[in-house]
N, C-alpha and C positions, 0 to 999 in steps of 0.2 A: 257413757251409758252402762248400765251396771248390766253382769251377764244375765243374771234372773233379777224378778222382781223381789224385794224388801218384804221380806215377812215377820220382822220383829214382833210386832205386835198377836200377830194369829199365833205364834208359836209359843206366847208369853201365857196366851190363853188355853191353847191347846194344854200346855202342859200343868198348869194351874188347876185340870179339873184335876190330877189325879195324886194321892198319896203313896207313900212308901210303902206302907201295909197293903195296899190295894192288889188285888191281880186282876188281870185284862183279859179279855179273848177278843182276837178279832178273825173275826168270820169272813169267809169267801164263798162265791160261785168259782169254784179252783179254776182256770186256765192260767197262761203264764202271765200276763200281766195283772191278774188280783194274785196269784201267788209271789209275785215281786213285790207288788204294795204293800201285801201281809207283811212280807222279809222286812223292807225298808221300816215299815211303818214299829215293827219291832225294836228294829236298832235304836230309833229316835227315844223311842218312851222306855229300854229295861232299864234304866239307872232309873225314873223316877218311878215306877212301880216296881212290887214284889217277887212280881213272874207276869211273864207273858207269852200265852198260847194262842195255835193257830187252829181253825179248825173250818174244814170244807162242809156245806152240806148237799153238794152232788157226788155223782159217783165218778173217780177217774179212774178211765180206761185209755185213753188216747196216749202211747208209747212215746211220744214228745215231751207228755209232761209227767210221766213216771218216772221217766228218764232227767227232768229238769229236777224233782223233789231230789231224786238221788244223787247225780252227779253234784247240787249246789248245797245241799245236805239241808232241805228246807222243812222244818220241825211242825209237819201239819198233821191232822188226825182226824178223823170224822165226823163230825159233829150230830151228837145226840142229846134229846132234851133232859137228860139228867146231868150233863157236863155244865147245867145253867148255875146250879146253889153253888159250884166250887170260884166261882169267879164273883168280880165285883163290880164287875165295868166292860163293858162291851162295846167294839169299834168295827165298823161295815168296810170295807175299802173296796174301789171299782165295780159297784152295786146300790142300792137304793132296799128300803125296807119293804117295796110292794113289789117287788122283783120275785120274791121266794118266798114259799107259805114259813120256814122257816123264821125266816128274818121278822117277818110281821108280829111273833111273838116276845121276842127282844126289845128291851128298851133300851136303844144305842146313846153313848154319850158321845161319839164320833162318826162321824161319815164323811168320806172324800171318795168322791166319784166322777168321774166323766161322763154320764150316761146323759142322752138329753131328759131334762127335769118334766114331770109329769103336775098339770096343775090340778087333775080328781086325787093325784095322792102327794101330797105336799110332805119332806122332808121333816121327820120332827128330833131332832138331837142337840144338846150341848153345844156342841160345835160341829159344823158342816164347813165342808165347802168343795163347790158340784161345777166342774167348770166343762163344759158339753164341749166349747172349741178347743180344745186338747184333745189328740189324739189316741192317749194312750194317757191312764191312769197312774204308770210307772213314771211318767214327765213330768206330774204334779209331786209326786213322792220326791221323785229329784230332785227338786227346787227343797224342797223342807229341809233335806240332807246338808245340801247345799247353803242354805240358809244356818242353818244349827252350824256349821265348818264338820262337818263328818266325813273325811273322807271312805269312801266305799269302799270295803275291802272286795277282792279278785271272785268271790263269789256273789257276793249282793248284788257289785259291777254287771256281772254277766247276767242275772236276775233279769234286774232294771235293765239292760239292754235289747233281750229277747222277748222281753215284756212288751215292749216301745217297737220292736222287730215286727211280733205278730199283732198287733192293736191296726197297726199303719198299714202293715202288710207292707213293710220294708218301703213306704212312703208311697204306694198306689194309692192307699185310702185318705181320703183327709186327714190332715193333720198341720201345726201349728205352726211359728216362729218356736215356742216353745220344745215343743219334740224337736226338733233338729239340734238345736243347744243341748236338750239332757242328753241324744244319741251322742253327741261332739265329746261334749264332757265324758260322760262315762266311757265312752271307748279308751280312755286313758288307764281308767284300771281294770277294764275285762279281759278275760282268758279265753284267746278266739278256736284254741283248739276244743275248750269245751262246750262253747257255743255250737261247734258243729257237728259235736258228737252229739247233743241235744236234736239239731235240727236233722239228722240222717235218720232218726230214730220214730218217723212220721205214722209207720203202718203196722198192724199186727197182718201177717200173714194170713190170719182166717177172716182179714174183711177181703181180700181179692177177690172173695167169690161174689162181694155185691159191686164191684164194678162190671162185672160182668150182667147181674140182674139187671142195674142203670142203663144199661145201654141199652137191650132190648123190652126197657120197659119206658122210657124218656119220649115223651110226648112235645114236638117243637109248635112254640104258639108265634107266627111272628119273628119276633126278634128276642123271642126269653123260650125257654124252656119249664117243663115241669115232670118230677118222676115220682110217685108212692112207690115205696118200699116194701110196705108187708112190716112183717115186725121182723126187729131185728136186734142183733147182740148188745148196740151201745148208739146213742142219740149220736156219738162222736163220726161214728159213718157218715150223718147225714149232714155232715158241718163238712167234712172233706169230699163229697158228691158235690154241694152244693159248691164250693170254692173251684173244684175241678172243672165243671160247667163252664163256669165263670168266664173260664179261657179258651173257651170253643169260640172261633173266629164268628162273627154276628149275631154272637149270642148277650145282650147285657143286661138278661134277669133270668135268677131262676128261681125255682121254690120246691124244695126236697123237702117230704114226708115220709114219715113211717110212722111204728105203733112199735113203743118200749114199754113195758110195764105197762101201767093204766092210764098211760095215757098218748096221744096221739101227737107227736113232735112233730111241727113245722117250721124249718131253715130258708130264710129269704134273703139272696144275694144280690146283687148290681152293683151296675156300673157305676151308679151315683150322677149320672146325664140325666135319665129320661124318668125315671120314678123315686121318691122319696118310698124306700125297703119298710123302713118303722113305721109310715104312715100307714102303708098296704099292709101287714102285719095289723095295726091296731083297727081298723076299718074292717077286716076281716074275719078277726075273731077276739073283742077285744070284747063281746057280750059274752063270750065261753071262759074264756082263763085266761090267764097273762100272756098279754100280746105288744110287742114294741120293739122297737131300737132304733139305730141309727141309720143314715138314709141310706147305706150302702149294705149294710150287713142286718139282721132281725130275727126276732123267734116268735114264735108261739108254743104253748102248750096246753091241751084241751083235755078235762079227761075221758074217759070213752064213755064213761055213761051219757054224756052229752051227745056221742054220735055211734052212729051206725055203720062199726066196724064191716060188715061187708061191702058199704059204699062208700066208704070213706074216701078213696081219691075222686068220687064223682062229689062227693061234698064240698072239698076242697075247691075243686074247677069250677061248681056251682056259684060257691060264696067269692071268687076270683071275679066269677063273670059279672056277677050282682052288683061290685064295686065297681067296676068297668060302666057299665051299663049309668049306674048314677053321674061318675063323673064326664060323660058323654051329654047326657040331661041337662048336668047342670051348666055346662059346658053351651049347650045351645038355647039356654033359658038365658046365658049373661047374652050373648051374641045379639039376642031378640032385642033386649033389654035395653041395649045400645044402639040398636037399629030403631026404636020405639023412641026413643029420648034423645036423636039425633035431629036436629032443625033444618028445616027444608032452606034451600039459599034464598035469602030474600032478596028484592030489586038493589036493595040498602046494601046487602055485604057485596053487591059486585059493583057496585061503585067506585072500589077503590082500587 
């Protein structure tokens, strides 16, 4: 049985769209596993294009992955929409085109993502390939690598391994037959002391003061949690409240808000037991702005003029409760439903 699966043929294709003259940008929502795909996704294609660039269109703040651009020397920049005429060919990696107002205006000649696939907005590119039960975005890259015979060198290695590290959440979150082979493999040429100078490197000192706001402002529902924030420095806080949560004994959901910019961020975590995260995310606010993910981990974001920043966390609990409330409904409509088209015993079935 062969370590990855055979991709002669997708790679014959992949590479086929692009010429020597050509230059590429491929675009990220930066965290470290689309900044490892970027890397990978680089290495495979500079010999058959001109040049190729990287370029984020969030803002990084989070000292993990300032620290991961630095220490692995990863060539990203921030994407602005005049950086669109310099290039010829554009490629998405660990994202989708409806994910970012960004991305919507690109016309991708490539997409590889793990995200689960949305059927109101269907995937339009050259070549795609979107595979949701992969864990981690960097595990799909690896097989390509792998496939081409590229050995990774000590920085790409360590990329793609921290990539696949935080996607999985070091193998708590779902993840594949696949990720555990790309972990396997690449541990061979990563540099573990740089991995941990990556991973020590987790907090800025001026968010401490909002774990302390979390605490006295955390609301316990049950068996999940929920905190507004206020506004705050960087959406990157409410990714690390919400994860923090996570590990409070009885706790296996929560759902961290705040207000950055203009617009009002919400982080939805679990345990991946008792609620699908993406689904409650999209049911939530998926008529306001981009709402989704995976069952364990989600986001939303709404802009404010949509809502009413001084209630915004009674909004929030509002439209939580509204989804609760239906699937309780719908919940005792089937129950009826079954009891209603259930047949009474006849003389006939107790005969036997």
């Amino acid at each position: 049985m062969a370590y990855f699966r055979s991709l002669d043929n997708r790679l014959a294709k992949l590479q086929g769209l692009f010429k020597k003259k050509e230059r590429l940008l491929i675009l990220v929502n930066a965290d470290p596993d689309a900044l490892a795909s970027a890397l990978a996704l680089k290495r495979l294609l500079y010999r058959k294009v001109h040049s190729v660039g990287i370029a984020h269109v969030n803002q990084i703040s989070r000292p993990d992955n300032l620290e991961m651009i630095k220490l692995l020397r990863i060539p990203v920049q921030k994407f602005s929409p005049p950086m669109l005429p310099q290039y010829d060919k554009f490629a998405l990696v660990d994202s989708q085109p409806h994910h970012h107002k960004d991305f919507e205006r690109i016309d991708f000649s490539v997409v590889l993502d793990h995200h689960p696939l949305d059927k109101q907005h269907p995937v339009q590119a050259e070549y795609q390939e979107i595979i949701p039960e992969y864990g981690a975005n960097s595990s799909l890259l690896t097989e390509y690598l792998y496939n081409m015979k590229i050995r990774p060198g000590k920085l790409l290695a360590t990329a793609l391994v921290y990539g696949i590290k935080t996607d999985t959440r070091s193998f708590e979150r779902t993840f594949s037959d696949v990720d555990i082979r790309a972990f396997r493999y690449l541990t061979k040429f990563y540099d573990p002391l740089l991995m941990q100078n990556i991973i020590r490197s987790e907090f800025h000192k001026e968010w401490l003061k909002y774990f302390s706001l979390a605490f006295r402002k955390i609301k316990f529902m049950s068996n999940g949690a929920t905190v507004f924030m206020g506004k705050v420095d960087s959406p990157d806080i409410l990714v690390i409240l919400a994860d923090f949560f996570l590990r409070v004994h009885n706790i296996s959901w929560d759902i961290i808000s705040g207000i950055h910019g203009d617009k009002l961020v919400v982080i939805f975590r679990g345990d991946g037991m008792r609620r699908d995260m993406g689904k409650l995310s999209s049911k939530m606010f998926k008529d306001l702005g981009p709402a989704g993910g995976h069952k364990q981990m989600a986001r939303a974001e709404i802009p404010l003029e949509k809502v009413d920043q001084k209630h915004a966390q009674q909004f929030i609990l509002q439209r939580l409760a509204e989804v609760r409330s239906r699937k309780k409904k719908s919940f005792g409509a089937g129950n009826a439903d079954k009891s209603a088209k259930k047949p009474g015993r006849s003389h006939d079935q107790g005969k036997n």
